[in-house]
N, C-alpha and C positions, 0 to 999 in steps of 0.2 A: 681411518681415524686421523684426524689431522690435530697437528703438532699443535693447534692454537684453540683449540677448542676442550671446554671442559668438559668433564665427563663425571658422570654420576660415580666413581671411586675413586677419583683423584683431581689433585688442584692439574690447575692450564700447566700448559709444561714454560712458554712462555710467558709467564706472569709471578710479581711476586707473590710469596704465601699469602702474605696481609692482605692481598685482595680477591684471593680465595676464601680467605675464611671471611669478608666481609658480603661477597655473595652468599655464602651459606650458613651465616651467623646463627639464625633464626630456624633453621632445619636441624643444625646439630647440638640445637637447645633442646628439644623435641625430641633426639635424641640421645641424649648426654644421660639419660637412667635404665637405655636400654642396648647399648652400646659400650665397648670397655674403652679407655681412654685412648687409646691406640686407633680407634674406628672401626677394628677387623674383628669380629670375630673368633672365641674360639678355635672353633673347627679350621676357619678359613686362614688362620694364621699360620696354624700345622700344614696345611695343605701349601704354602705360600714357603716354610724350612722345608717339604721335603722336594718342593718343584724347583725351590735355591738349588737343591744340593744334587737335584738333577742334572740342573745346567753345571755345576759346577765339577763335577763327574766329566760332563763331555768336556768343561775345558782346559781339564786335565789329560784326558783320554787324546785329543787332538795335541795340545801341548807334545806328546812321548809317545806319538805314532811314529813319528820320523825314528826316534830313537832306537826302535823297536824293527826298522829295518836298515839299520845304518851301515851293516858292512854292503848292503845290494847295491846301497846310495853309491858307498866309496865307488862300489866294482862298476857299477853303472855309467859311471862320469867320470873316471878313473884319477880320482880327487886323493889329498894325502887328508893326514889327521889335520891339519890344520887348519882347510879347507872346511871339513868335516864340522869340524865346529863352530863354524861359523854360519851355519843353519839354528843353531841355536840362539846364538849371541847377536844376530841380528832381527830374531823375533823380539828379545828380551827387552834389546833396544827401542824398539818402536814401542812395544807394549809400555817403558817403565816412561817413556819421554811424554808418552802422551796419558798417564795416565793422573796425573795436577788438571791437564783439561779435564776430565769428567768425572775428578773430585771436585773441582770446583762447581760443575754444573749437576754434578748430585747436589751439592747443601743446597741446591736453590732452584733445582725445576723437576719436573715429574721423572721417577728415575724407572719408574718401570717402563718408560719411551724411550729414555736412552741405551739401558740394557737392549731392549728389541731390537733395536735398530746395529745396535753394536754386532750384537748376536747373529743377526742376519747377513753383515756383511763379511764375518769372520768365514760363517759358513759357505759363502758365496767363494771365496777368495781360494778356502782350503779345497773345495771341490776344484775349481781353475787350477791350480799346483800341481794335481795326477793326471794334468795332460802335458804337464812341459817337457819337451826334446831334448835326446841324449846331449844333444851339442849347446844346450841352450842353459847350462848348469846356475847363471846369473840371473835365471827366472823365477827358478824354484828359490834363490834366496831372496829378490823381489817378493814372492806372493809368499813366504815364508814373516819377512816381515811388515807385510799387510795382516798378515793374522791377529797379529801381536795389537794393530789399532783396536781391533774387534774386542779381545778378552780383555782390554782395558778399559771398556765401559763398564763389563762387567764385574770383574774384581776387587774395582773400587767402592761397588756400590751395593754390593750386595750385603755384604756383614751390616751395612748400617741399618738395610730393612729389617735386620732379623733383633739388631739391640732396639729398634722402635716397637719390635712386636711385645718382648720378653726383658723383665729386669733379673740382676741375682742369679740364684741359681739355676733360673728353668733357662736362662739368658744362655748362661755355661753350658745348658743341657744341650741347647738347642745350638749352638755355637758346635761344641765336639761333633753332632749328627752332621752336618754342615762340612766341618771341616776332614770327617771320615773321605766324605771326597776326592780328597786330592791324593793320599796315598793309594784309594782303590781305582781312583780315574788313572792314576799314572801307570797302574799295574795292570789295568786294564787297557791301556794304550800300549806297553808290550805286546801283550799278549792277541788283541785282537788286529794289530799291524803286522806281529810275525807270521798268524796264523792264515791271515787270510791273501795276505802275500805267499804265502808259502801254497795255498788251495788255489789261488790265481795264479802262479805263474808266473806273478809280475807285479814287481812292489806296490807303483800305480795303484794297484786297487785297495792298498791298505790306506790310503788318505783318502777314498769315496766313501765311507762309515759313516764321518762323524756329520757330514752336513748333511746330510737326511733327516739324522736326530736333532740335529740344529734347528731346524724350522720347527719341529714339533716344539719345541722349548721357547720358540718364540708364539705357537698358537696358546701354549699355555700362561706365557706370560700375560698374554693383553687380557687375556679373557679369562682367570680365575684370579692374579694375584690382585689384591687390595691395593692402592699405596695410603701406608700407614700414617695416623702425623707424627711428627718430629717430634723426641722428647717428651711425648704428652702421656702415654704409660709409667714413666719417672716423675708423674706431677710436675713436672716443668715445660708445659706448653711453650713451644717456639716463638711464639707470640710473648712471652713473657722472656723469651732469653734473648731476643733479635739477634739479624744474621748481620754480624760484623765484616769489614771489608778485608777482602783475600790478604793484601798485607800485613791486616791487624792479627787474621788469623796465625799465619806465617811465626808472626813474634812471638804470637804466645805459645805455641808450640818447640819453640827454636828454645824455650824458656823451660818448657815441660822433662825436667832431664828424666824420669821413667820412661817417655815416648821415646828420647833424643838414645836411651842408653838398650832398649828391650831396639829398638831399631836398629843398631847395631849389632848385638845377639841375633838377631833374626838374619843378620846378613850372612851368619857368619851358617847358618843353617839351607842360607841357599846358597851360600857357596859347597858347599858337601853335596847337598843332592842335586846340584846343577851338573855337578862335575858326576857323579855318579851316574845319572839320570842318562843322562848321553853316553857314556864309555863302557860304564858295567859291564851289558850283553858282550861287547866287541872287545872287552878286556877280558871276559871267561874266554870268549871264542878262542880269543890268539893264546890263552894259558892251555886250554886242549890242545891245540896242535903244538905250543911245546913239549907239552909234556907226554905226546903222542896218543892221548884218548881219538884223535879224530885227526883226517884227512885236509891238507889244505883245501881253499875255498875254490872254483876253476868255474861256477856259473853263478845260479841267485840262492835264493834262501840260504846265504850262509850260515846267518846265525840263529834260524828259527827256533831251537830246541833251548841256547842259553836265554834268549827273548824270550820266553813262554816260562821257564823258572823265573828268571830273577822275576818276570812280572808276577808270579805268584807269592813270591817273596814280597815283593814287595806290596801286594795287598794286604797279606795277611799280617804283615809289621807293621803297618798302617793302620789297622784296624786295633790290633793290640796297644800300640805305642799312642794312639788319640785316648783311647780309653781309660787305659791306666795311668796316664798325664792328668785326666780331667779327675779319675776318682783319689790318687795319692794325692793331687793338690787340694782338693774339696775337703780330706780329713787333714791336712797339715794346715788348713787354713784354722781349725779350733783351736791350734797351738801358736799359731804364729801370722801376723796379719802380711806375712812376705813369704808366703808360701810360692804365690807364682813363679818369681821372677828364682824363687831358688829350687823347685824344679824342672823351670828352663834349662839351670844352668846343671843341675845333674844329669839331665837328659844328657846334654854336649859332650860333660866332659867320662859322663860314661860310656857314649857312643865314641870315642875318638880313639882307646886302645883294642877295642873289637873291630872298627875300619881297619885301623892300621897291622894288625893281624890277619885278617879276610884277604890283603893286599899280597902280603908277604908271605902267606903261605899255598897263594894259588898255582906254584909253583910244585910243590910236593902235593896238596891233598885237597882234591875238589872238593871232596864232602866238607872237610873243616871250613874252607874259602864260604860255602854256603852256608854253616853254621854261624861261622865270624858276621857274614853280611847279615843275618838277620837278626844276632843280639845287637849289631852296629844299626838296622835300618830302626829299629824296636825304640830305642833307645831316641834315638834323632827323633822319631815321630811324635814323640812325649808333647811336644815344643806347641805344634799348630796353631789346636783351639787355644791353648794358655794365653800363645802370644798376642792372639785377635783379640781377648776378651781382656785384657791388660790396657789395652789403645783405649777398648770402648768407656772401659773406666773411668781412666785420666784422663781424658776428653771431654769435653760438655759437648752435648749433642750435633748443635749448628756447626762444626767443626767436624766431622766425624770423618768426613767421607775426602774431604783435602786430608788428615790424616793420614788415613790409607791411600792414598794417592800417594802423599811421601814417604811413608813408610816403602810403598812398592819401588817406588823412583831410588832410593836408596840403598836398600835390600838386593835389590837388581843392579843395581848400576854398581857395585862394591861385590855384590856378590855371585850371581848366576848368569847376568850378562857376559862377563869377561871370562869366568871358570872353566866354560866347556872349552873356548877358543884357547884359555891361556894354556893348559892341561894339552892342548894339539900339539901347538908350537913346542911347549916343552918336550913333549915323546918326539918329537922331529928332530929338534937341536943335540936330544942324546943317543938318536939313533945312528950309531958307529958304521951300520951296512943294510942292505935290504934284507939282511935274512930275516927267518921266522923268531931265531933268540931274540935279536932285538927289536923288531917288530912288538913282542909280548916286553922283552925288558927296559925297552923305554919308557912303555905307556904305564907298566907298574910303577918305574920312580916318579913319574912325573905326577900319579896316583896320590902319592905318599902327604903330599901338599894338602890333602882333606882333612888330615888327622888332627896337624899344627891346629890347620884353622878353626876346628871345632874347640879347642882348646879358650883360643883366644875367643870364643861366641860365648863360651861358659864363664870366663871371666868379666863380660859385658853384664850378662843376668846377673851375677854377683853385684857388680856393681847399680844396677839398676835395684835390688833389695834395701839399696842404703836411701833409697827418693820415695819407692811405690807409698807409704803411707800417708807423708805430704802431700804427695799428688792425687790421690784418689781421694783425700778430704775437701783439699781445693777444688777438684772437678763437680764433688756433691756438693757444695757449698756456694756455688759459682755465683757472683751478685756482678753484671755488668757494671763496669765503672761512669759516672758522670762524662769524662774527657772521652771515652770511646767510644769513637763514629760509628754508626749503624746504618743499613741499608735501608732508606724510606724508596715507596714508589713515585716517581713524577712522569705522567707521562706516558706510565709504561713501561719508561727506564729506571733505571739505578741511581739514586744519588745519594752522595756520604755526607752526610751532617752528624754535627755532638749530640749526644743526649741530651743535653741539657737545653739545647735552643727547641727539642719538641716535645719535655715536659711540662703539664701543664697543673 
């Protein structure tokens, strides 16, 4: 399929919308009483959430394979924590820098070609990573942050198919199915990284998994999902709201304090599970051998058994903590039109004295540590779909997917970029000796730093309570202004002119 050519379910990738729908003007007239306003189908819709949250599943699952064998990593390369995390923090990097590019090229060319293509090379890149050499440890952080380009076509652009399919409620419904994903992807990338590193012999093969499933997710892409139109389920056809220029967009958002204030809240939620996501398994590991459950580490598989809990852990709080987010804000919304953004902020700052509990007492009692972390991960999960379906609101459609683009750039770069790496360096700086106490009592204090920040993530939602109803009336309400330049085609290209010079 080539990138310039149109196809019977979606406009040309490069070309403007306006001159897709002026080719097919007269076909989707003919269609327009047997078709719902979106283009897609019922059935084909559902099939198009559950193949999202397919891909999104693996690009979680691939995200927290590494994690899920990170003490083999250490042993392997014989790397400290600060190293260590810096497998994370440089996927994060690439993924949050590049992903403004393909928000940007989401609001404006076919995003089911950009997805594929992203997708494909993500998979390509993770498969090359479990052949790189003990001595070659600057590779694996290379094709570690090649990954990150991949999931960054993806991430940004996916929630926007799913607000063009669905408004409201079924919007939210389909939103939590969606975003159940990423807590069960992540705990299935524990789990299916310790487990089959641990069946193979050799870490290597727990990052051969997910690019297999990768491709299958890109044959499904091309060939069942739709692309939907923009905003035309919301009775606001793209055509009637035009696609404003990246700067215009930029201001008005920079303007949106619900986006400016729930994107901060959000950071502060991936700074928690950035930091968690990476350490947990290797922070149970070294709390067992203080506290003498288990034998130091002396070959591989060291941490298969806490890797296969906590990732169970962490599905199942994931799946709890999306649903009861979605269902307690759904009845607090008949009481109060700020329901969201104030059970964001209980989610946080309920999760922050069960973290910081789980922490401090994995020293005296496994069992409790595992309790703690799963009213702590429960809690945190609340957040997900909330915070996605918050964006799609205050947003007018044409904007959608640059939103999530900064939203990620932000969130990442303040929050789970820097956390795993900062969290290394800190267990380093207060590690007094090599023994096994500080070994586990460094990486505990330096731990502790999750709890604050959840605190300060639930004060963001608070504050974001005081804007959401302004902003979610202005986004429904939205009337492009006279003075604000729009994107006409000339050419082929892009040119910014006022409204008012091509009203007629």
């Amino acid at each position: 399929m080539s990138l310039n050519e149109p196809t019977s379910d979606s406009a040309p990738f490069f070309s403007d919308d306006s001159e897709a729908e002026e080719q097919g003007g007269a076909a989707e007239g003919q269609r327009s009483q047997e078709e719902p306003a979106s283009g897609v189908s019922s059935v084909r819709a559902l099939l198009t959430v559950l193949i999202l949250c397919y891909i999104n599943l693996l690009n979680y699952m691939d995200r927290f394979t590494v994690a899920g064998v990170l003490p083999d990593i250490e042993h392997y390369f014989g790397i400290d924590d600060g190293k260590s995390g810096l497998l994370q923090t440089v996927f994060i990097c690439s993924y949050m820098f590049l992903a403004p590019v393909f928000g940007y090229l989401g609001d404006r060319y076919n995003r089911k070609i950009i997805m594929s293509v992203g997708i494909s090379f993500w998979s390509l890149v993770t498969l090359a990573s479990s052949y790189t050499p003990r001595e070659r440890f600057w590779v694996l952080l290379l094709t570690r942050g090649l990954v990150g380009v991949g999931e960054a076509s993806y991430s940004t652009i996916a929630p926007t198919i799913i607000a063009d399919l669905y408004v409201k409620g079924k919007r939210t419904n389909m939103l939590s199915i969606f975003y159940f994903a990423i807590p069960v992807g992540s705990g299935l990338g524990y789990i299916v990284g310790s487990q089959v590193g641990r069946l193979a012999q050799d870490w290597h093969w727990a990052l051969r998994v997910t690019p297999g499933l990768g491709l299958i997710a890109v044959l499904l892409l091309l060939f069942v999902i739709k692309e939907p139109k923009r905003g035309a389920v919301e009775a606001r056809p793209e055509h009637h709201l035009h696609q404003t220029s990246w700067l215009t967009d930029l201001l008005a958002l920079s303007k949106n304090y619900s986006f400016v204030l729930s994107t901060f809240g959000f950071t502060a939620v991936a700074f928690v599970t950035g930091s968690l996501a990476l350490w947990a398994p290797t922070f149970l590991f070294r709390a067992a051998i203080f506290t003498g459950e288990r034998e130091p580490c002396v070959e591989g598989n060291c941490a298969a058994s806490d890797s296969l809990i906590f990732g169970a852990i962490t599905c199942v709080t994931g799946v709890l903590g999306v649903a009861s987010g979605v269902q307690v804000s759904r009845k607090l919304r008949t009481r109060t039109p700020r329901a969201d953004p104030l059970v964001c902020a209980a989610g946080l700052l309920l999760s922050a004295p069960f973290l910081y509990l789980a922490i401090v007492f994995a020293q005296a009692s496994t069992i409790a540590t595992y309790v703690f972390i799963f009213l702590g991960e429960t809690f945190l999960s609340m957040n997900w779909a909330i915070v996605a379906d918050i964006l799609l609101y205050v947003v007018v459609p044409t904007r959608r997917s640059t939103a999530e683009a900064f939203q990620i750039v932000i969130s990442h770069l303040l929050g789970d970029a820097g956390s795993p790496y900062l969290i290394g360096v800190v267990s380093d700086s207060l590690r007094k000796t090599d023994s096994f106490l500080w070994q586990f009592r460094s990486l505990q204090l330096s731990l502790l730093l999750c709890s604050f920040v959840a605190v300060i993530g639930g004060g963001f939602f608070l504050a974001t309570a005081l804007f959401i109803e302004a902003d979610r009336n202005r986004a429904e309400n939205y009337v492009p202004s006279d003075d604000e330049p729009i994107v006409v085609p000339k050419s082929g290209r892009s040119t910014r002119v006022p409204v008012s010079s091509v009203l007629i």
